[in-house]
C-alpha positions, -999 to +999 in steps of 0.1 A: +642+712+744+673+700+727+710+687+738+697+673+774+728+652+771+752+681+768+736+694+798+732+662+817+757+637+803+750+610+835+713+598+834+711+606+873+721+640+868+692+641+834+667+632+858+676+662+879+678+684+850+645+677+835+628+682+867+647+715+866+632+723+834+599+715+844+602+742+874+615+770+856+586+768+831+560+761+849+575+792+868+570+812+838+541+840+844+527+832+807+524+794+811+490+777+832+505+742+827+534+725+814+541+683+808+571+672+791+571+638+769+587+628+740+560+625+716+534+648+711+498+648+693+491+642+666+512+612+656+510+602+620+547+588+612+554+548+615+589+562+639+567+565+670+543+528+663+551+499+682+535+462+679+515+457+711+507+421+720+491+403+748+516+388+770+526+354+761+506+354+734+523+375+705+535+347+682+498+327+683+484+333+651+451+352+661+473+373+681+495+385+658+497+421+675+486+454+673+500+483+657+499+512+681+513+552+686+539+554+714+538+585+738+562+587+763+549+613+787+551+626+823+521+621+843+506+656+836+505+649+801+469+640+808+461+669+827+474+692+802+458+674+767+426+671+786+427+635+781+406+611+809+420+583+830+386+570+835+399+536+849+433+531+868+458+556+872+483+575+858+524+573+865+526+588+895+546+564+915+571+562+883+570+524+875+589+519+844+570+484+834+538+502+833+514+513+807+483+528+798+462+520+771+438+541+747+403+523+746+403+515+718+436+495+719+426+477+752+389+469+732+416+454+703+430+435+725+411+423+754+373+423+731+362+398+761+369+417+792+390+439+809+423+446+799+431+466+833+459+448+854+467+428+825+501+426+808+515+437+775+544+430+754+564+456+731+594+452+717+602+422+742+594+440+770+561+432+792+544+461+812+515+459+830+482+479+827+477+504+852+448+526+835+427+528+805+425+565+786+406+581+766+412+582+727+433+609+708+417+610+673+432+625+640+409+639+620+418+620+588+401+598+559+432+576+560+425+548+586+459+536+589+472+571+600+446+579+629+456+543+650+453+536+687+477+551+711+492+534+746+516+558+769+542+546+789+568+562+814+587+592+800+622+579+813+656+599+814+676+584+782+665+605+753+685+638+745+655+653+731+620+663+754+592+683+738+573+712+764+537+712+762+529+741+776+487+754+780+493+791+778+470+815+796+470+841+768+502+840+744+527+817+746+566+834+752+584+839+717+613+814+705+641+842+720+622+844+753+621+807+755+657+803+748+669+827+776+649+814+800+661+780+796+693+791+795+691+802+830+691+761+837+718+752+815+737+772+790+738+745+762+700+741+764+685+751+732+646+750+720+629+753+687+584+758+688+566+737+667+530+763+668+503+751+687+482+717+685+456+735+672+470+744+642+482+706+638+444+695+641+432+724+615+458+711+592+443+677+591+406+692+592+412+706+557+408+679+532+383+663+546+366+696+546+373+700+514+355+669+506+331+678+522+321+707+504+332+690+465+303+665+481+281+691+487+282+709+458+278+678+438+245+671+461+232+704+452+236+697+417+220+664+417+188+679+437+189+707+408+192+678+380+163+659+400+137+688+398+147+698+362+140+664+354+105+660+375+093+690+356+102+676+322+083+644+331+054+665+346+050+692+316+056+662+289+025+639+309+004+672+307+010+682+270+001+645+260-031+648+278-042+685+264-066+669+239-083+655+269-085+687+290-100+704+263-128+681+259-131+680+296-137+716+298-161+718+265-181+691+285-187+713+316-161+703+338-147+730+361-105+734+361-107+735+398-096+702+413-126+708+440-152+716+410 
């Protein structure tokens, strides 16, 4: 959803607005669940990492920080991606110093003990940990692209919100989408971005790819092996048919039992 601050110029009035947006869709007969954020999975560009450190201790030299992916999301983000809270909570009560770690970011950081209740700094800014989720993981070779992930508050200030929606069947079209929206505020536009799905599938494909090129090679290797056992096999035997025929002219029997 684009130009929130044509809509909603005064950041009281946003808050409103986006609360407004959230009823109309979820009011939609297509959509099961809706969450609005401002980041949405998969995140693979360095614009939406932050440098996560333990509080007070981001300039000691073995704590030189973590690179992390931001998500700023609503609290049924986690609902709707399917993504457990195992420990803690989730926004609910709309602190804007909180945070939530992936595990794997609060193991990074906190290796001995819990990192729950603890606090964070970004960006000169310390939030506390209220809950500890589950990982989102890109399906890529490249190490530096599928990074931990922390979520904090969704806020009012950005002009820009992305709808997650969890359709029951289809999703509405672009024109549908449009209309509807319209129906909140006039200058409220909307572009799709296709389903998170397709953004997974896309990053499935090369190491799929690999995948097979490895398997082919395999196959080739088990076919050069054989070829190569026989030769060794049929070369042992020929050397030693001087010997088999004298076996046999002696009496003995070609049967390995005889």
């Amino acid at each position: 959803v684009q130009h929130l601050d044509d809509a909603f110029p005064a950041m009281e009035a946003r808050a409103l607005g986006m609360a407004a947006i959230e009823a109309n869709v979820q009011a939609w007969p297509e959509v099961a669940a809706v969450a609005l954020s401002r980041e949405i999975p998969p995140l693979v560009s360095t614009a939406y990492t932050d440098v996560v450190h333990r509080s007070g201790e981001g300039d000691t030299p073995d704590m030189a920080g973590v690179r992390a992916n931001r998500y700023r999301v609503a609290p049924d983000f986690f609902d709707l991606y399917q993504i457990p809270v195992p420990r803690g909570g989730t926004f609910e009560h709309g602190g804007s110093d909180e945070i939530i770690l992936g595990e794997r970011l609060a193991a990074v950081l906190w290796p001995e003990g819990d990192a729950l209740g603890k606090m964070v700094r970004i960006g000169g800014m310390d939030r506390r940990v209220i809950g500890i989720a589950g990982e989102i993981s890109v399906p890529t070779l490249d190490r530096n692209v599928d990074l931990p992930e922390f979520y904090i508050p969704l806020g009012n200030e950005s002009r820009t919100l992305y709808l997650n929606l969890r359709c029951r069947t289809a999703c509405p079209g672009i024109g549908v989408m449009r209309s509807r929206l319209a129906e909140v505020h006039p200058t409220l536009d909307a572009n799709t971005l296709g389903s998170a799905e397709d953004k997974y599938l896309a990053y499935l494909r090369l190491p799929r790819a690999l995948a097979k090129v490895g398997g082919l090679f395999t196959l080739v290797a088990v076919f050069a092996a054989a070829g190569g056992l026989f030769t060794v096999m049929a070369h042992a035997v020929a050397r030693r048919r001087r010997e088999f025929g004298i076996r046999v002219a002696l009496g003995a029997s070609p049967s390995p039992m005889g």
